[in-house]
C-alpha positions as CSV (number, residue, x, y, z in Angstrom):
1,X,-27.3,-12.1,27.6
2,X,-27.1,-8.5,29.1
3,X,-25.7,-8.4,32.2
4,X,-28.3,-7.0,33.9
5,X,-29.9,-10.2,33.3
6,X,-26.9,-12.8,33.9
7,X,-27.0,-11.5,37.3
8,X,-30.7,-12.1,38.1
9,X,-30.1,-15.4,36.6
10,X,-26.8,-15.8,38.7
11,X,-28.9,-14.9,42.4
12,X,-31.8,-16.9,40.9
13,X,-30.1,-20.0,40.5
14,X,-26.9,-19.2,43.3
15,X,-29.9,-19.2,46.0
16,X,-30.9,-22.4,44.8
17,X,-27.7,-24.2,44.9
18,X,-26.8,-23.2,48.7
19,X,-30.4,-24.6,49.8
20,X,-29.5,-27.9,47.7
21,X,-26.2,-28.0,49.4
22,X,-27.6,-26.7,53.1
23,X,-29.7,-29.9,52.3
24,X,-27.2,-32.6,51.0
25,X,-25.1,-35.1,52.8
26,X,-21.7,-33.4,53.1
27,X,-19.4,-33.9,49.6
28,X,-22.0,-35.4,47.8
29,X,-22.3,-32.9,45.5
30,X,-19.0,-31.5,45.6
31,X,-17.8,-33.5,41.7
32,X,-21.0,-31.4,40.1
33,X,-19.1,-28.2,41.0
34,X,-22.2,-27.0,43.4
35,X,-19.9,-25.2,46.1
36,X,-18.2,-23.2,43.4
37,X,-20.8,-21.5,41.9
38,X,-22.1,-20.3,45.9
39,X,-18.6,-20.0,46.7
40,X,-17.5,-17.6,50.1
41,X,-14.2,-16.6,48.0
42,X,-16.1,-14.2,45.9
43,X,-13.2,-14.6,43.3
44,X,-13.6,-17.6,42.5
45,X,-17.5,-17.6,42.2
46,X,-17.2,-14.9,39.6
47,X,-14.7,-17.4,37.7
48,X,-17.1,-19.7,37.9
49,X,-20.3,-17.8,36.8
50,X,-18.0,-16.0,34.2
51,X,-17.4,-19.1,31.9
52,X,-21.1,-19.6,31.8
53,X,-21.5,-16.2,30.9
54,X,-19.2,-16.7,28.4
55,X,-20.7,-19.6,26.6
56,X,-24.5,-18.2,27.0
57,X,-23.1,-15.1,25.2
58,X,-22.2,-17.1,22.3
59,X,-25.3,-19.5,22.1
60,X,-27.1,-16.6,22.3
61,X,-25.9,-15.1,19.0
62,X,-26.6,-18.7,17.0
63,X,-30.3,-18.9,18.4
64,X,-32.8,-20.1,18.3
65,X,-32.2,-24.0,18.3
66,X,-34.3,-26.7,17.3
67,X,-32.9,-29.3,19.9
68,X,-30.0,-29.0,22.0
69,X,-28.0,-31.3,24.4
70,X,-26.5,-30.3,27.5
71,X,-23.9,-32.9,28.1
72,X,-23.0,-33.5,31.6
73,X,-25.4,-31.2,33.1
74,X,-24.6,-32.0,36.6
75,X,-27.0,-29.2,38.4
76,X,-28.9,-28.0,35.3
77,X,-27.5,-24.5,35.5
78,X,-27.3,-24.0,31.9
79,X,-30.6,-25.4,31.6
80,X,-32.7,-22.4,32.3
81,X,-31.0,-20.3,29.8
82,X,-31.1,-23.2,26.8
83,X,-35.1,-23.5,27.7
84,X,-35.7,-20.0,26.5
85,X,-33.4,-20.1,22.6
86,X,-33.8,-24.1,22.0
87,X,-37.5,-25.2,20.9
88,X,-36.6,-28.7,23.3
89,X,-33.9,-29.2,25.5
90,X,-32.6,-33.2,27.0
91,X,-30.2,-32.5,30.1
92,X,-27.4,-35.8,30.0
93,X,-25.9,-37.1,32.8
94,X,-24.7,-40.4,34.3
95,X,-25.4,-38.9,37.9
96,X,-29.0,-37.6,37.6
97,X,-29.1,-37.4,41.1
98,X,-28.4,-33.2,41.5
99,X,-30.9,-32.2,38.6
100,X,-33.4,-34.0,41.0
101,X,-32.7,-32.3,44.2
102,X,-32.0,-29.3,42.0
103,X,-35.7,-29.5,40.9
104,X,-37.1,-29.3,43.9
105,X,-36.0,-25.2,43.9
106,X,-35.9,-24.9,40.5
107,X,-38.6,-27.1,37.9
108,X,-36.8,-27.9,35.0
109,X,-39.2,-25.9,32.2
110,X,-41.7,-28.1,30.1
111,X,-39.2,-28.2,26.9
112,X,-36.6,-29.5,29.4
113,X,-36.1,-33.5,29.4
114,X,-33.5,-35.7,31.1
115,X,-31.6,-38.4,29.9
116,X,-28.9,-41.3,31.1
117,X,-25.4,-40.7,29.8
118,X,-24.5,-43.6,29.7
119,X,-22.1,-45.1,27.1
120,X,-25.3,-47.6,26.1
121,X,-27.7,-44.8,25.5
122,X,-24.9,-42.2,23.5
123,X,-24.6,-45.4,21.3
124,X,-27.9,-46.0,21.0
125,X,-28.9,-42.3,20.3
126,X,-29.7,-41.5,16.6
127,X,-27.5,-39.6,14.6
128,X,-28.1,-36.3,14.0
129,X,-30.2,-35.0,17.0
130,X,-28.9,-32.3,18.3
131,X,-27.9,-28.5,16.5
132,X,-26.4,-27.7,19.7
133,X,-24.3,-29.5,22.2
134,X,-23.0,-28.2,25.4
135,X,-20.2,-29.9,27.6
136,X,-19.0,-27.5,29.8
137,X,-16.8,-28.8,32.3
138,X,-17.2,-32.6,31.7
139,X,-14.9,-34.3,29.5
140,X,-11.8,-33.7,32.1
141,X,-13.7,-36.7,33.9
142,X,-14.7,-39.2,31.0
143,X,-12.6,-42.3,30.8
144,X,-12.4,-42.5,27.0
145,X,-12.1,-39.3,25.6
146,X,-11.6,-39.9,22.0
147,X,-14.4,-42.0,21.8
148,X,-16.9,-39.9,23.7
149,X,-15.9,-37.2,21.7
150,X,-16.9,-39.0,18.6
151,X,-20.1,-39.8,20.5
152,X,-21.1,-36.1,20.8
153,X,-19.5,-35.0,17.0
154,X,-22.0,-38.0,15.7
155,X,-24.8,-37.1,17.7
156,X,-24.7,-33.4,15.9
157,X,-26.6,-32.0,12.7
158,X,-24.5,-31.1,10.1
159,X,-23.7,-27.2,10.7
160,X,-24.3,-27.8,14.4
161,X,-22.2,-26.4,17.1
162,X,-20.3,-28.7,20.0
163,X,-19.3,-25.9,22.7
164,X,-16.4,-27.2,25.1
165,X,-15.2,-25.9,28.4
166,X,-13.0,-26.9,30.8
167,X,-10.2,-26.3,33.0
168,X,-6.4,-25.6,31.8
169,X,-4.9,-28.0,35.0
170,X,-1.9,-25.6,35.0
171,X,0.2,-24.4,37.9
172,X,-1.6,-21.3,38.7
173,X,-4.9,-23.4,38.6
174,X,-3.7,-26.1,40.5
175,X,-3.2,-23.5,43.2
176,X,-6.2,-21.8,43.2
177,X,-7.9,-25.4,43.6
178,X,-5.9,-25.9,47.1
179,X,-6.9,-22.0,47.9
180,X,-10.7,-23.0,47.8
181,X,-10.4,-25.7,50.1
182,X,-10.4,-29.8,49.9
183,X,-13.8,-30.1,47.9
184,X,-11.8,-29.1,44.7
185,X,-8.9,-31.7,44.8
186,X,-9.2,-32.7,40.7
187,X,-8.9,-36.4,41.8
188,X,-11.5,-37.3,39.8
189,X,-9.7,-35.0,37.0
190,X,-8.5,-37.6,34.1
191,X,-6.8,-34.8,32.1
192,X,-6.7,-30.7,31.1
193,X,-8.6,-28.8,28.1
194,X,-5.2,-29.0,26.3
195,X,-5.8,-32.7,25.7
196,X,-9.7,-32.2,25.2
197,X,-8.9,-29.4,22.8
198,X,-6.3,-31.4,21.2
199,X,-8.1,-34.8,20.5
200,X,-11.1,-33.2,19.3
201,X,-8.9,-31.4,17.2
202,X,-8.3,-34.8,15.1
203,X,-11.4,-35.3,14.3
204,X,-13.0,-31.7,13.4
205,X,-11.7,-27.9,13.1
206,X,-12.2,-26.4,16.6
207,X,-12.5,-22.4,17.2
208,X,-11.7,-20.5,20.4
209,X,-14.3,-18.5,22.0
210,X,-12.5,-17.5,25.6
211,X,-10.0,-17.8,27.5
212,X,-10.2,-17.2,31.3
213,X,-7.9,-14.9,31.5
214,X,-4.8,-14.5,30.0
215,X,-1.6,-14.9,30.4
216,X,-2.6,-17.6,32.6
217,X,-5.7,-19.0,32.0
218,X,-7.6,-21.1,34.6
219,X,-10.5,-21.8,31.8
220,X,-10.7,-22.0,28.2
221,X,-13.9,-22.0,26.1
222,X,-14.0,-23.6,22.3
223,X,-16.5,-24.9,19.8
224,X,-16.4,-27.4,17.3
225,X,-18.7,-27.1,13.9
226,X,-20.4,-30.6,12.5
């Protein structure tokens, strides 16, 4: 995506988010990573927006998709983008609750569908759904990694692509999180991208795409191939 157009997309959706969060109770949203991404520190709202970029530049070169899972979609702000190179799109999410109040600003497009994340309905999905799986930014929260992992890696078409993001957890990080104020505390944190990176790692060959930036990265960006 040029960046002339990651910008417009940036305001688009950025002006959205602060009107869901001017309208939420305060901290409900705060786990979905809303106040990042309309942040006043204008540093770390570029971080933010910057990983996306990241990952939309490298789904971009694969597309077009036939299906395509965004996995832990918490505001839909990938959604958007993966409505215009995937033929259908299902937004996951065991918290559906933001993609609702997000749609009131910004309807979800008509190849767009959402679905409970649950561990019942992973289990129950059929094998082999998806060409493209997102998880930006989620599996630092899941309780069982290795077997939500093996979730996603069976819920992929062989050749398909499972794009990870997530955050590093390391000193410099763990600064910056008390620098943007009590809303990003990583209590709800069950582990760093090392481990993600790692454990998936055991089950399939895993390629990096970014890291954000080095020598001491906040955010690292990798994708497994089914």
């Amino acid at each position: 995506m040029k960046s002339s157009e990651f910008n417009a997309y940036k305001r688009r959706y950025g002006a959205a988010i602060q009107q869901v969060l001017y309208e939420a109770e305060p901290g409900r949203l705060d786990e979905i990573g809303f106040p990042a991404y309309s942040h006043a520190n204008p540093l770390i709202k570029w971080l933010f927006w910057k990983r996306l970029h990241a990952v939309m530049d490298h789904v971009e070169r694969q597309a077009p998709y036939t299906r395509a899972l965004d996995f832990g979609c918490g505001s839909g702000v990938m959604l958007p983008f993966l409505s215009k190179v995937c033929a259908e799109v299902v937004a996951a999410d065991v918290d559906l609750l933001p993609l609702e109040r997000m749609k009131n600003h910004m309807p979800l497009a008509s190849n767009v569908q959402e679905w409970d994340a649950s561990s019942t309905a992973m289990a129950q999905a059929a094998a082999g759904s998806f060409d493209l799986i997102i998880a930006l930014d989620v599996l630092e929260h899941v309780k069982d990694l290795p077997w939500t992992l093996a979730q996603l890696l069976r819920l992929l078409k062989k050749g398909g692509q499972l794009v990870i993001s997530g955050p590093t957890e390391n000193a410099l990080y763990r600064f910056g999180r008390k620098l943007a104020g009590p809303e990003y505390s990583g209590e709800y944190h069950e582990r760093g991208v090392a481990e993600i990176r790692c454990t998936l790692r055991q089950q399939v060959k895993v390629k990096q795409i970014a890291s954000l930036y080095w020598p001491a990265p906040l955010f690292e960006i990798f994708v497994a191939i089914a």
